[in-house]
C-alpha positions in Angstrom: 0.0 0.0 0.0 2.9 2.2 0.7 4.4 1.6 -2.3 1.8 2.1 -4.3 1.6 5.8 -2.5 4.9 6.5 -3.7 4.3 6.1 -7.2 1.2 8.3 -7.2 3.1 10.6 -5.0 6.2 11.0 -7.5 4.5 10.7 -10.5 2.1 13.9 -9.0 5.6 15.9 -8.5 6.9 15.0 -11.7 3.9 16.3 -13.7 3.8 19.7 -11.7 7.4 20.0 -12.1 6.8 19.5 -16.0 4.3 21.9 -16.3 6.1 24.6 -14.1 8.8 24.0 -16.6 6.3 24.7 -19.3 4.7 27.4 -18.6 8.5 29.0 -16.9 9.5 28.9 -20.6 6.7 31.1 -22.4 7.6 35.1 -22.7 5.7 37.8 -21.0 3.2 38.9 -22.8 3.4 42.8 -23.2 3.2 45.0 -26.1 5.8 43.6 -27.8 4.2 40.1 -28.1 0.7 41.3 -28.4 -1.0 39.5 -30.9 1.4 36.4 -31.2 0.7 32.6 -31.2 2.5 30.6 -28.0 4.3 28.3 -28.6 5.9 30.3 -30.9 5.8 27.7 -33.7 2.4 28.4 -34.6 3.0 32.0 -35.6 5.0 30.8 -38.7 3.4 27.3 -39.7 0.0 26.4 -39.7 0.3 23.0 -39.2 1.9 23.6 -35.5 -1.0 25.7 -34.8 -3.3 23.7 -35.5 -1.8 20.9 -33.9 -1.6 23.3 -31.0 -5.2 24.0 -31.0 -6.1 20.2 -31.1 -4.1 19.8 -27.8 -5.6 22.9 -26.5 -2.2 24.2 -26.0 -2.4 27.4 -28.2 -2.5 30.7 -26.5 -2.7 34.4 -27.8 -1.1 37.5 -25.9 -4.5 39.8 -26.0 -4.7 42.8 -23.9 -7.4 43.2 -21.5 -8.2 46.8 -20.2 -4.7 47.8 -19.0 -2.9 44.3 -18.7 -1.6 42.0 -21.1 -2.1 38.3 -20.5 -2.1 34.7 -23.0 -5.6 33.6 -23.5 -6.3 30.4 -25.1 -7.5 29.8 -28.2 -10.4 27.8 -28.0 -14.3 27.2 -28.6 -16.6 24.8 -26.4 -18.8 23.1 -28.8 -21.9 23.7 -26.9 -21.5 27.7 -27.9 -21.8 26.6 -31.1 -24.9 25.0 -30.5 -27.0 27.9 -29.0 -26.4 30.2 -32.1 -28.4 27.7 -34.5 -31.8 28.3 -33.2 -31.7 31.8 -33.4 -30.4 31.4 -37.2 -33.5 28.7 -38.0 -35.7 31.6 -36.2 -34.8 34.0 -39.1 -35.0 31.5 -42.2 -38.8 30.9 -41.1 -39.8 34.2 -40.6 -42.7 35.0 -43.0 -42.2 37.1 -46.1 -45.9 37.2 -46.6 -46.2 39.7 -44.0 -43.2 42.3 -45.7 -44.9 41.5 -48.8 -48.6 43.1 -47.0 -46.6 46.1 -45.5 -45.0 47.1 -48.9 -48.6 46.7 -50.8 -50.1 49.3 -49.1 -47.2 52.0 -49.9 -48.1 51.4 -53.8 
């Protein structure tokens, strides 16, 4: 049982040490980097971005208000999903009704 403690416990410390590492190596993001890709790959060659953006590793320096900061570059797929209804709302309006309104101003 110990043992089995151990493992979970190092393995734990080695993936936070990993991703300290990871994120020790990306720039500040400031004026200068405004508007650029991390890692820095992806602002030359598509194919690392978008490999990037599968792993949802991507980031963009945006600023917001005064401060600068990387914001990830992502879309939940149930966002997509609330904007369809309001789109089949418009293709079923009636034209009938524009076609009453303009009749009269003949």
């Amino acid at each position: 049982m110990k043992s089995t403690f151990r493992i979970a416990l190092l393995t734990a410390v080695a993936v936070c040490t990993l991703m300290a590492a990871e994120t020790a190596a990306r720039p500040a993001c400031s004026a200068v980097t405004r508007g650029q890709f991390w890692p820095e790959a992806a602002n030359n060659d598509g194919v690392a971005a978008l490999r990037a953006a599968r792993e949802g590793e991507l980031a963009i320096c945006t600023r917001e208000g005064w401060r600068y900061r990387w914001s990830k570059v992502a879309v939940h797929w149930k966002s997509l999903l609330n904007t369809q209804p309001a789109v089949a709302a418009r293709k079923t309006e009636k034209p009938v009704e524009a076609e009453n309104h303009l009749s009269g101003l003949r």
